[in-house]
C-alpha positions in Angstrom: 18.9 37.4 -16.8 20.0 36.8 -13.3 16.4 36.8 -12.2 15.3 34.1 -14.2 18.3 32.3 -12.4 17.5 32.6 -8.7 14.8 30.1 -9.1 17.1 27.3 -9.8 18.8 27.7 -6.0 15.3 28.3 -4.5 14.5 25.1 -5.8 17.8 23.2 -4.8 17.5 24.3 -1.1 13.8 24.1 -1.2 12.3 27.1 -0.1 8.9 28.0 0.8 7.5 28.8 -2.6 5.2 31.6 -1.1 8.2 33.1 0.7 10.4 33.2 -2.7 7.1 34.7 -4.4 6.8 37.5 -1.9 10.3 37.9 -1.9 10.5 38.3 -6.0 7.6 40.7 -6.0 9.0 43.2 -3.5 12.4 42.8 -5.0 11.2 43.4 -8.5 9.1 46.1 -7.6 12.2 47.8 -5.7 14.1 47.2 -9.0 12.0 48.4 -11.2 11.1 51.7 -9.1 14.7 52.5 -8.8 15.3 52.4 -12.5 11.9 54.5 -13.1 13.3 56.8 -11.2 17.1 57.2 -12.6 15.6 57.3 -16.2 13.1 59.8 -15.2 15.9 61.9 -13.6 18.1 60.9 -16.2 16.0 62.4 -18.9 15.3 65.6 -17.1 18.8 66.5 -17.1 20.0 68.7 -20.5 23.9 67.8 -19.4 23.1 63.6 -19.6 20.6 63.8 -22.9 23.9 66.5 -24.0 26.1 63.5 -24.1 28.2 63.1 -20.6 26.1 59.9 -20.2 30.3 58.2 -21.2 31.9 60.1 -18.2 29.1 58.8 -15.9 29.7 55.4 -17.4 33.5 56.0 -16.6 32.3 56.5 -13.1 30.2 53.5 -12.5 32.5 50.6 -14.2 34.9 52.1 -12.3 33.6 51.9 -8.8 32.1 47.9 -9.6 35.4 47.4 -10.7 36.1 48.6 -7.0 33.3 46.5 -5.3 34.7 43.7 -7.8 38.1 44.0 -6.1 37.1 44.0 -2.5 34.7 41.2 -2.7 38.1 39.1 -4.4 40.3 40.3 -1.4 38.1 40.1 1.2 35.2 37.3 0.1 37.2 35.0 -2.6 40.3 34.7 -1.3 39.5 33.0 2.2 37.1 30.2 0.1 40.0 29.1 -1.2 42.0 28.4 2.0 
């Protein structure tokens, strides 16, 4: 979803249209590597296709709540001021 979104500020500050396509087609390629390789490890391990795929969940809403909380402490709150 948010990918389909980065066009609309691309267009507002105008930049180079062949700089945003590069850009979009190494960062999509990155993206999509990185997730071909954590379902490929994923499914090669018996304990995640067993069913510890919630603990591991567990683990990573917890530490973006984390990364949530320090970007509100240390980004968020000095906008406001």
């Amino acid at each position: 979803m948010i990918r389909h979104l980065i066009g609309i500020p691309a267009g507002i500050v105008r930049l180079n249209f062949w700089w945003y396509s590069l850009a979009t087609v190494v960062g999509s390629a990155l993206w999509c590597s990185v997730l071909a390789w954590v379902g490929v490890t994923a499914g090669q391990d018996p304990e995640v296709l067993a069913g510890s795929v919630h603990r591991i969940s567990l683990w990573v809403g917890g530490l973006m709540l984390f990364i949530g909380t320090l970007y509100y402490f240390f980004v968020h709150r000095h906008m406001r001021r």
